[in-house]
Every structure is written in structure tokens, then in C-alpha cells.
N, C-alpha and C positions, 0 to 999 in steps of 0.2 A: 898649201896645207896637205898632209898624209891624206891619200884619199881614203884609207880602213876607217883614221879615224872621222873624216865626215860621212863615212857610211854611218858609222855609230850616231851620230851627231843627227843625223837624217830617222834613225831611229829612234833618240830623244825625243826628235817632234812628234812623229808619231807618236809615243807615248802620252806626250802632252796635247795633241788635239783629241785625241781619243776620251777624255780625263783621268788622265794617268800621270804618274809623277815622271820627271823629263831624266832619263837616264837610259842611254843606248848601250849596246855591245856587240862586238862581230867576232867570229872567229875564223881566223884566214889559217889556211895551210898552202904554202908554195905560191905564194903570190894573190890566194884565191877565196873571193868570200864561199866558207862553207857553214856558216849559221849565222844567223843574227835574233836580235831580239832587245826586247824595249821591256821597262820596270811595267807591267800587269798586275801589280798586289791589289789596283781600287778594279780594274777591268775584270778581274777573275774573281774575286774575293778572297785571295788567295796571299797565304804568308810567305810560301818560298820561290812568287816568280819577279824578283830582282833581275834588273837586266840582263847579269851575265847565268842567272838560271835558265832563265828562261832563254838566251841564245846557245845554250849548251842543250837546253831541249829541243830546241829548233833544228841544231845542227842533226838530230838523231842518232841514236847508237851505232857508236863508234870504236874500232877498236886499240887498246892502249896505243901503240906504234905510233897511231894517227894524232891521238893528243899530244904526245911526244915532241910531233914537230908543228907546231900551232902556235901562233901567240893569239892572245885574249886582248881586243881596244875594250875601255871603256870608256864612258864620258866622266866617271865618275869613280874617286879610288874604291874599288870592292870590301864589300862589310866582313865581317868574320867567315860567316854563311858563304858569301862568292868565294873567298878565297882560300876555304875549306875546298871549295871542290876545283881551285883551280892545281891546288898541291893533291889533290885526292889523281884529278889524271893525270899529273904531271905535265902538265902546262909550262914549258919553259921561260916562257915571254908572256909579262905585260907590260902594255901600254895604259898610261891612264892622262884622259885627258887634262885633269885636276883633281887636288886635294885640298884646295882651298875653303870649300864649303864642308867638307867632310872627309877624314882620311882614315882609313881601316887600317888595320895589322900590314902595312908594308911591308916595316921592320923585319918582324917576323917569316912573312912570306921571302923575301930576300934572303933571309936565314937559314931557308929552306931551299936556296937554290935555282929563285926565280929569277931571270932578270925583269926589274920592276925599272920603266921609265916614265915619268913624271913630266909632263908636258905644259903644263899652267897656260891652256888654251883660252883663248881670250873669248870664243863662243863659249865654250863649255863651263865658263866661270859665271861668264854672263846669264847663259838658260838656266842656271842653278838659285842663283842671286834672287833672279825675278819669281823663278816659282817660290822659294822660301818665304818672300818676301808677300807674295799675292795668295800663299795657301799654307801658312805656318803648322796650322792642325794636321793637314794632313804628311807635311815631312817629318812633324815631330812622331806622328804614327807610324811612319816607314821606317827610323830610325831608332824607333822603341826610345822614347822619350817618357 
């Protein structure tokens, strides 16, 4: 398995032992994790720390250049909101672990020049499955249901 993405994957759990809903993200540049972060919307009480917000806050201010040559894992396709800001820095590359439980504006992000690759990882389908499954309220909250 990609090691980036079981960083991400590593930060799913965490999100979900914490009581959080199970969705990681890392942001590598040159071979190297320089942010990560796990979905905190129940942890913070907060509406915009999705996993890849909140690993792009983690990563700290950064400048354009750097986002430039980054790509963004996630364990899960990014919503409108992530992937607003992954064309906002120009983020060339994503990874996403799956899109089977939920898929965002790929299309579009692709359209915009991203390369978006689609991995249908058999943990990441799986940790998504069992949370929706064991906590519906609350994905249907994260997903504005």
C-alpha cells in the first residue's frame, strides 16, 4: 500500500477514536509528509475542519510555489469546500482513497487541472462503510443531509 496514503488512513483512526468521523489527509511535498490532519467538525465544533482543511491548517502557511508541487491523499473524495481550496492553492495532485461512499466535484476539479486519482482502497471503503453504518446522524451532519 502507498505509504502517504496509510499516513492518511492512520489519521482516519485517529479521527475516529477521538469521536470523530473517520476521514484522514496528508500533504506531501518531495517525497515528504508536511501536514496532516483528520475530519474535527464533532472534536472542534467546528464547520470547516474536514480532513483536508484541517491538514492544510496543520501544514501552516505556506507559500504559493510550495502548494504548486504538493499533492493532497485523502481517504475520502473531498467535498466542494476541500476542493475549493485545493484549486484555491493549486494543488496539482490528488489522491483519494475512495469514492464509493461519497464522491465530490472530481469532475470538475479535473477540469480545473488537477490530476485526480481514484484508488477504491479496500480499508478506506471499509472505515467509511462501518462508520456510516454505526453513526448515520452523524455522516448525514458532515455531509449536510
Amino acid at each position: 500500500m502507498d505509504a502517504f496514503l496509510q499516513a492518511a488512513i492512520e489519521e482516519a483512526r485517529t479521527g475516529l477514536a477521538t469521536g470523530g468521523i473517520p476521514i484522514g489527509s496528508v500533504l506531501v511535498l518531495n517525497g515528504k509528509i508536511i501536514g496532516r490532519g483528520h475530519n474535527q467538525r464533532v472534536q472542534h465544533g467546528s464547520v470547516i475542519h474536514h480532513a483536508e482543511m484541517n491538514c492544510l491548517e496543520n501544514a501552516g502557511r505556506l507559500k504559493a510555489p510550495v502548494y504548486q508541487r504538493c499533492v493532497l491523499y485523502s481517504t475520502l473524495s473531498p467535498c466542494p469546500m476541500c476542493s475549493g481550496a485545493i484549486l484555491l492553492y493549486k494543488i496539482p495532485r490528488l489522491v483519494v482513497g475512495e469514492n464509493k461512499t461519497f464522491q465530490g466535484p472530481e469532475e470538475y476539479v479535473r477540469s480545473q487541472g488537477v490530476q485526480v486519482e481514484v484508488l477504491q482502497d479496500p480499508a478506506c471503503i471499509q472505515l467509511m462503510r462501518d462508520f456510516i453504518k454505526a453513526r448515520p446522524e452523524l455522516w448525514n451532519e458532515d455531509i449536510g443531509v
